[in-house]
C-alpha positions in Angstrom: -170.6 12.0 53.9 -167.4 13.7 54.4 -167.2 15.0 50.8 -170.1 16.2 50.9 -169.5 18.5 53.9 -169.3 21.6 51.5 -172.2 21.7 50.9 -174.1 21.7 54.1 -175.6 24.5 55.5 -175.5 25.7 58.9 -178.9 24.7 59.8 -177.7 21.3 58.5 -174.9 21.6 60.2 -176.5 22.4 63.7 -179.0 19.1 63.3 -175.9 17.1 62.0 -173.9 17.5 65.2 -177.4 17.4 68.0 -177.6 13.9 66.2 -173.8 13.0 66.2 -173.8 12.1 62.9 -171.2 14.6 62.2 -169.0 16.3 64.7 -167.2 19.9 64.1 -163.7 18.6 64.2 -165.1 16.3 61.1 -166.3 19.6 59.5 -163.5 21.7 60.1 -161.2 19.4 58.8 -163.1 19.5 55.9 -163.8 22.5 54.6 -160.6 23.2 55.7 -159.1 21.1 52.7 -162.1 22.1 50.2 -159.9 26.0 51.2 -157.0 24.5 50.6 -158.3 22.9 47.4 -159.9 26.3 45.8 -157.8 28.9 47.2 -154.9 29.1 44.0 -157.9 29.4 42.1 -160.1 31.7 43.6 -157.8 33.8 46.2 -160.6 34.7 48.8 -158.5 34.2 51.8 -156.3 36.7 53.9 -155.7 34.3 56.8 -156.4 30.6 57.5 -156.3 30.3 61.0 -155.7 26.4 60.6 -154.8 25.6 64.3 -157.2 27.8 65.8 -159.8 26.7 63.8 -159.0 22.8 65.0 -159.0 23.8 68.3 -162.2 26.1 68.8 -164.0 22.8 66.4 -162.6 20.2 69.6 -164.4 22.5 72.1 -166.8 23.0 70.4 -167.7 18.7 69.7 -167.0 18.3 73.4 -169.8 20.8 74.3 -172.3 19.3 72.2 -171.3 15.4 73.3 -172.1 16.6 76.9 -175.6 18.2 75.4 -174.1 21.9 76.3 -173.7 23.8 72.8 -173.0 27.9 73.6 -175.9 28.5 70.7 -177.7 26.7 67.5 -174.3 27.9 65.7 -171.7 26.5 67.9 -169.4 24.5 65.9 -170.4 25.8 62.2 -167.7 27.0 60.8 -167.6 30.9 59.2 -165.5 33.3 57.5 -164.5 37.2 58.7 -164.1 39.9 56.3 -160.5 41.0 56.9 -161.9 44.9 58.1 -163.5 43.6 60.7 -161.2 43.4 63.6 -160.0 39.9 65.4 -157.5 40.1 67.8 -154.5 39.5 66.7 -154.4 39.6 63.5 -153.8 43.1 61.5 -156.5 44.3 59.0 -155.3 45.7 56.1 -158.4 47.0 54.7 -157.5 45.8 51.7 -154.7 47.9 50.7 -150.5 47.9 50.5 -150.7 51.1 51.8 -151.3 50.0 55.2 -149.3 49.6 57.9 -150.0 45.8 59.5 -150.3 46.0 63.2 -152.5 43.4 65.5 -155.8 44.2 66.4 -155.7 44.7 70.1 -159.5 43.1 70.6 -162.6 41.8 68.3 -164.8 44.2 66.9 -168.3 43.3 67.8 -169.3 41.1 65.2 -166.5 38.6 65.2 -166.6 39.1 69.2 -170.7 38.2 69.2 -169.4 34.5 66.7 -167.0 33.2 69.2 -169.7 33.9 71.8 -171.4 31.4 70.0 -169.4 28.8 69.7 -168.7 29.5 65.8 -165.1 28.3 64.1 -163.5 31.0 62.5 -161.7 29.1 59.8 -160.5 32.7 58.8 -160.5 36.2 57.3 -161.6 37.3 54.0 -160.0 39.8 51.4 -161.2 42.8 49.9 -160.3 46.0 47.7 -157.9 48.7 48.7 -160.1 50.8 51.2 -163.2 48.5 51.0 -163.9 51.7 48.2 -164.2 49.3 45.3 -167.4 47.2 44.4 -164.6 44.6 43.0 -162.5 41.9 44.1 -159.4 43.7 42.8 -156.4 44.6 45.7 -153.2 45.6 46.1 -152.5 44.0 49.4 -154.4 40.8 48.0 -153.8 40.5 44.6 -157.2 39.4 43.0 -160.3 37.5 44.4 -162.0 35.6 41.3 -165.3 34.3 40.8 -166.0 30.6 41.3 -168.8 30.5 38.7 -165.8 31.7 36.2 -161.9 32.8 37.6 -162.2 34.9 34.3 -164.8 36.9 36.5 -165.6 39.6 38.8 -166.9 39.2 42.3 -167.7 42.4 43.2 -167.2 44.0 46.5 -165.5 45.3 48.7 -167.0 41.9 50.6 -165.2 40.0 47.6 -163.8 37.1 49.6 -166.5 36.8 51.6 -169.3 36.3 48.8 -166.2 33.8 46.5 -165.8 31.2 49.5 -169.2 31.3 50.5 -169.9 30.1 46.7 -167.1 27.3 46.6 -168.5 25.8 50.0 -165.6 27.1 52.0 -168.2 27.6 54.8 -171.6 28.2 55.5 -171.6 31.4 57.1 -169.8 35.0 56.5 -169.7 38.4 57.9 -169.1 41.1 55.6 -169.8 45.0 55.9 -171.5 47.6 53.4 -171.6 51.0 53.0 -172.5 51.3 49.3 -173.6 47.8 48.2 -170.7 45.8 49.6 -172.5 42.3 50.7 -175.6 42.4 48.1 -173.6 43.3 45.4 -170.7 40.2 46.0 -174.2 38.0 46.6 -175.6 39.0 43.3 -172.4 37.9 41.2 -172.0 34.9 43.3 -175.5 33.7 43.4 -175.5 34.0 47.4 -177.6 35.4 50.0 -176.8 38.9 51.4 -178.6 41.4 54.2 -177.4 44.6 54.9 -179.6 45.5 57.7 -180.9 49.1 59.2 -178.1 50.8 60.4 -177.2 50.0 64.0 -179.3 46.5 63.9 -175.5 44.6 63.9 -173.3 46.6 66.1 -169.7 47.1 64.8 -166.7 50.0 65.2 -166.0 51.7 64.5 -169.9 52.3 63.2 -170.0 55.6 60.1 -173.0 56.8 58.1 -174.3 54.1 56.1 -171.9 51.6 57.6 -173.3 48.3 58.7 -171.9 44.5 59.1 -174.0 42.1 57.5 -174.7 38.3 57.2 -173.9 36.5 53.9 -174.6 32.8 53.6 -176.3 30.2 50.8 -180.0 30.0 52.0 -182.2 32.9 54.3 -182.8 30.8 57.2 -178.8 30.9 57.7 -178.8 34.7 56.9 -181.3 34.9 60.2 -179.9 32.6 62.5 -176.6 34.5 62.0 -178.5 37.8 62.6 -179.6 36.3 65.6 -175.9 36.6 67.0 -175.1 39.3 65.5 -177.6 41.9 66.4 -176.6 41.2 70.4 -176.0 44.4 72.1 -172.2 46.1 72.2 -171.9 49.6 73.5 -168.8 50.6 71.4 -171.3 51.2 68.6 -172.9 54.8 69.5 -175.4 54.2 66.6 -176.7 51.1 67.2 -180.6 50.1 67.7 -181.5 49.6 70.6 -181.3 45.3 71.1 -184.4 43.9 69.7 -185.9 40.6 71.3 -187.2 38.9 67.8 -186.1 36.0 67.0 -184.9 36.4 63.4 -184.9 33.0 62.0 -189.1 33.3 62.7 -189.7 33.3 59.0 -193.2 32.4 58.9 -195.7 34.6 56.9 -197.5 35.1 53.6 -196.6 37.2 50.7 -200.5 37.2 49.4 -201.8 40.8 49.4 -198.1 42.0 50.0 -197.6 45.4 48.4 -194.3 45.2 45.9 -193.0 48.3 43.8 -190.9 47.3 41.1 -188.2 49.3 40.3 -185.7 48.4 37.1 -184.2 52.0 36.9 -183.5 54.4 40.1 -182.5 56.7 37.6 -178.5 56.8 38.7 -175.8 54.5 37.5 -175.6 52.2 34.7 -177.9 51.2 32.3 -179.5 47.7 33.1 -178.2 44.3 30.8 -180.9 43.0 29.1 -180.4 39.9 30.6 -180.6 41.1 34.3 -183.7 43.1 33.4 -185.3 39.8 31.8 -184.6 37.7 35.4 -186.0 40.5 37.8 -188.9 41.0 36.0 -189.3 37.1 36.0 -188.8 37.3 39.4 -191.5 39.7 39.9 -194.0 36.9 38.5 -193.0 34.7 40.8 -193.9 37.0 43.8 -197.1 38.1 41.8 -197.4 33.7 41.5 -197.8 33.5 45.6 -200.1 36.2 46.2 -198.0 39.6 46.0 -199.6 42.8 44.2 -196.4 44.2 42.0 -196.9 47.7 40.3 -193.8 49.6 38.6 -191.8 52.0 40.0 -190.8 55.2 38.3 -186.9 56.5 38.8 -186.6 58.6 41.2 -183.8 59.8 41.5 -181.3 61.5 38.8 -177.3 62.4 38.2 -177.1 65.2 40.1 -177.4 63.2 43.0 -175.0 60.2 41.7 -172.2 62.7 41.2 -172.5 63.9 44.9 -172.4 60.3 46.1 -169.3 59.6 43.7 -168.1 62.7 45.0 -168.8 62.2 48.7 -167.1 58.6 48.8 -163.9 60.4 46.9 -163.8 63.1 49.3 -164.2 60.5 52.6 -161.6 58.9 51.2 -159.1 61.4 50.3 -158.8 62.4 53.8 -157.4 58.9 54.6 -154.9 59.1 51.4 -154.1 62.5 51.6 -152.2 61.7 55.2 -150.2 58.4 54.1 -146.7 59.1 53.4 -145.8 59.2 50.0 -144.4 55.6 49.9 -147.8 54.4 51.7 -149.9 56.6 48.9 -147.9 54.9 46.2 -148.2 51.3 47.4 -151.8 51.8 47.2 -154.1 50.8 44.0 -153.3 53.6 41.5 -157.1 53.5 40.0 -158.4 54.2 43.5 -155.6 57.1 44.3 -156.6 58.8 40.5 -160.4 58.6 41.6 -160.2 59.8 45.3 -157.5 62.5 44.4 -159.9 64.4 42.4 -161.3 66.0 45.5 -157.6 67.4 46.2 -159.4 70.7 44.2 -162.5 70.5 45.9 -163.2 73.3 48.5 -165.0 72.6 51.9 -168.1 74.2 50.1 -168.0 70.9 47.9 -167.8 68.7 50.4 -170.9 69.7 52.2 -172.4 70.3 48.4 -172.0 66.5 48.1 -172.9 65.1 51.4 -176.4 67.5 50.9 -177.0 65.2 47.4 -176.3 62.4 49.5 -178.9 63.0 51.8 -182.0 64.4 49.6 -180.9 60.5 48.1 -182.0 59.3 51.5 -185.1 61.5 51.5 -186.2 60.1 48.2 -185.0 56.9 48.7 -187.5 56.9 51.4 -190.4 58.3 50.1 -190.0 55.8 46.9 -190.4 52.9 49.4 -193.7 54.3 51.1 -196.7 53.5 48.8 -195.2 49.5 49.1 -194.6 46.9 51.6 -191.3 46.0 49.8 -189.1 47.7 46.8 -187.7 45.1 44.7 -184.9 45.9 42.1 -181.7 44.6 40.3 -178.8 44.3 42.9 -176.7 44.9 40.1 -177.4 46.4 36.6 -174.8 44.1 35.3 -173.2 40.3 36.0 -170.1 39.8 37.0 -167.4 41.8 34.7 -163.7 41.0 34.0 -161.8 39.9 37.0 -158.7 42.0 36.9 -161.1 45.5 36.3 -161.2 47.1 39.6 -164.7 48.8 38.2 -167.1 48.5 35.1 -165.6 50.6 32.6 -162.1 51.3 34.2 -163.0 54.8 34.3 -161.6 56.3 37.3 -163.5 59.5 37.3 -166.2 57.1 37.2 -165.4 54.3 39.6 -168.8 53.5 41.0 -171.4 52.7 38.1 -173.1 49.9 39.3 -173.8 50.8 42.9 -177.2 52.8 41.2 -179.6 50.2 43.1 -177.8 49.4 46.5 -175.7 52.6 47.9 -179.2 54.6 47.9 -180.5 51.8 51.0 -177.6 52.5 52.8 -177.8 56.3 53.5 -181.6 55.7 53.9 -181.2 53.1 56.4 -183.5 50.8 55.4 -182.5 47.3 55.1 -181.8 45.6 52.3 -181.3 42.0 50.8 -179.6 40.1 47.5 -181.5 37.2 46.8 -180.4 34.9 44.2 -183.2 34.9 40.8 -181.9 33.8 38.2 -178.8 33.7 35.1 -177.3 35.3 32.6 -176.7 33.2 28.9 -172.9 32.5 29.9 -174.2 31.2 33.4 -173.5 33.8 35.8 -175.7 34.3 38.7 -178.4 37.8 38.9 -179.3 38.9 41.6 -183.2 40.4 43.0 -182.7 42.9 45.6 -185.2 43.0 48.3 -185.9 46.3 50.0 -187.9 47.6 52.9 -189.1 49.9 55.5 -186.9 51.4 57.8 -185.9 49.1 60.8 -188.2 46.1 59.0 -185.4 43.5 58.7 -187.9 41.1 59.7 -189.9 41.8 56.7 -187.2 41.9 54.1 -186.3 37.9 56.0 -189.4 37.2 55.3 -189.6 38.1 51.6 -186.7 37.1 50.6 -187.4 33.2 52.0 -190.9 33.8 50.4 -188.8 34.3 46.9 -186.5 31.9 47.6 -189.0 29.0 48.2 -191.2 29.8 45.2 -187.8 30.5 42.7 -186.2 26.9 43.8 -182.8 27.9 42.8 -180.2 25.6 44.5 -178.2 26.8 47.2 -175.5 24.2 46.6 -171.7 25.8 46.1 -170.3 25.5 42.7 -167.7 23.8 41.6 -164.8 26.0 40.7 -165.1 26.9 36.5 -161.2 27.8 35.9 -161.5 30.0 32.8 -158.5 32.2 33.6 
């Protein structure tokens, strides 16, 4: 079975080592290798924590031999996005222009894993600043797609979403604060929720900043919320602690209420072939009971240049202090697009961060009529892998974030479900959107799609086409 072992997923996992027929040393080791294996190919590792890894798995096999596992994910192994803080170990945020020093403690999410018993196996790149929706890096070099090395992942959760689609491990944590799990998912073919703000706790927590769970299948996406959404003061805008159980998935999509939205009206135009696959998807929702009805756009380009504007100008407060051998080290395209607001007055700032938030108000209204908004993740598949954006237009860095950045500064949570291909085989992505602080609902949809669609959650096998 041991070859196997990749393709397992944590649920799998969990009933694999109650029974004994596997242990967590056994799947450590490897997954482990299947890293070692992929890794000159795909590049979607900061750090392999090799020895920890071994010996958090031993603990972890002699907890559940005595019958005495710390939760139903002790022992499965998971990957960290390198921004999100384990102690020890520096977090570069993606970029050369930082300086490396150890993180003095876990941030909450990766402090909420070992809690349960999880193996880190290790951290996860992503683009300079996490301000790129690519898997291009100056500290990292470039993550590539395992469905094709010639392609994108996306981002900034680039790592994250590349191992989780070679079998590297079963579980990841990324974060997203304009699309960064659900659009890696959607180029990847994997499963990504980026909950309401505050249900994960993290620091240091930021308007439209959450942590999210990324794995192969939904059930693993809830049991992982499960751990993740346990209480830690150090976020001051966190929910309070719910007492759901996540992975409850249970319910019916007949008589659900679905708009369908193939245009917010900012960003890209939509690929054909992504266009065909959602609105295939929609028929397979309308197949188990849902009502689906078309959404208008709603919203426009006024508002996408303030959100360009308000993620150059956020961004350009960090740059603007570096030292001038720091600023240079860093990815020229995302210097050129983030030093445009060097000219911008204070009066431009607050001009942008007022688009952002009539985006939330609309955003919000266009989910009312409906139970669920479903969309593209992504107008496009995955893109070149050395193009840190669509276009390389760096006044124009962000065109495919039309359908996922608007979620974030409304708060409402969010999920890329796998539905579907392109004609050169790479995977689309349906995002899944719902009412504020209805994370349950969006789990529930989202398993609803998954079981009707059947697409295989199995990892691919590595397409070198570099």
């Amino acid at each position: 079975m041991a070859h196997e072992v990749h393709h397992l997923t944590a649920a799998e996992l969990s009933t694999a080592y109650a029974s004994r027929s596997l242990s967590p040393v056994e799947v450590a080791e490897a997954l482990l290798a299947r890293i070692e294996s992929c890794e000159p190919s795909l590049n979607a590792m900061y750090v392999v924590d090799v020895d920890g890894a071994m010996a958090h798995a031993a603990a972890s096999e002699s907890r559940w031999r005595e019958g005495e596992p710390l939760s139903a994910l002790d022992g499965v192994p998971i990957t960290i996005k390198e921004n999100i803080a384990t102690k020890g170990v520096p977090s570069p945020i993606g970029t050369a222009a930082t300086e490396l020093v150890a993180a003095a403690e876990d941030a909450p999410p990766a402090a909420r894993v070992r809690e349960a018993g999880c193996v880190i196996l290790g951290k996860t790149t992503m683009p300079d600043f996490g301000m790129l929706a690519s898997g291009v890096s100056s500290f990292h070099g470039t993550t590539r797609n395992p469905w094709n090395t010639a392609r994108n992942t996306f981002g900034s959760s680039s790592g994250a979403a590349a191992g989780l689609a070679a079998g590297y491990a079963p579980l990841a944590i990324g974060t997203d604060i304009g699309g960064s799990v659900r659009l890696p998912g959607a180029a990847t073919g994997t499963f990504a929720l980026k909950p309401s703000l505050g249900r994960i706790p993290i620091h240091p927590p930021y308007l439209g900043r959450v942590a999210g769970p990324m794995t192969r299948t939904v059930a693993d996406a809830a049991a992982l919320l499960n751990v993740l959404s346990r209480p830690d003061a150090r976020d001051y805008m966190a929910l309070e602690p719910s007492r759901r159980d996540w992975s409850v998935l249970d319910g019916s999509a007949d008589g659900v209420r679905v708009g369908l939205c193939l245009h917010t009206g900012i960003g890209m135009d939509v690929q054909p072939a992504v266009r065909r696959a959602v609105e295939n998807a929609a028929k397979v929702l309308e197949s188990v009971g849902a009502v689906v009805e078309s959404v208008e756009p709603f919203l426009f380009e006024e508002i996408f240049a303030g959100l360009d504007a308000f993620f150059a100008a956020r961004l350009y407060a960090d740059v603007e202090k570096l030292a001038p051998d720091r600023r240079d080290a860093a990815l020229p395209f995302v210097v050129r697009w983030c030093s445009r607001a060097k000219e911008w007055t204070a009066a431009d700032a607050l001009r942008a961060l007022n688009h952002v938030m009539v985006m939330r108000e609309k955003t919000h209204a266009a989910v009312q009529p409906y139970d669920f908004l479903i969309s593209p993740t992504s107008p496009l598949t995955a893109y070149g892998a050395e193009d840190p954006a669509p276009g390389n237009d760096a006044s124009r860095a962000l065109p495919h974030v039309g359908f996922t950045a608007p979620f974030n500064f409304s708060e409402q949570p969010a999920a890329s479900v796998p539905c579907g291909f392109d004609d050169d085989g790479l995977p689309i992505g349906l995002q899944i959107a719902g009412h504020r602080f209805d994370d349950a609902g969006v789990l529930r949809m989202s398993a609803a799609f998954e079981a009707a669609a059947g697409l295989s959650a199995r990892p691919t096998e590595v397409r070198n086409s570099q």
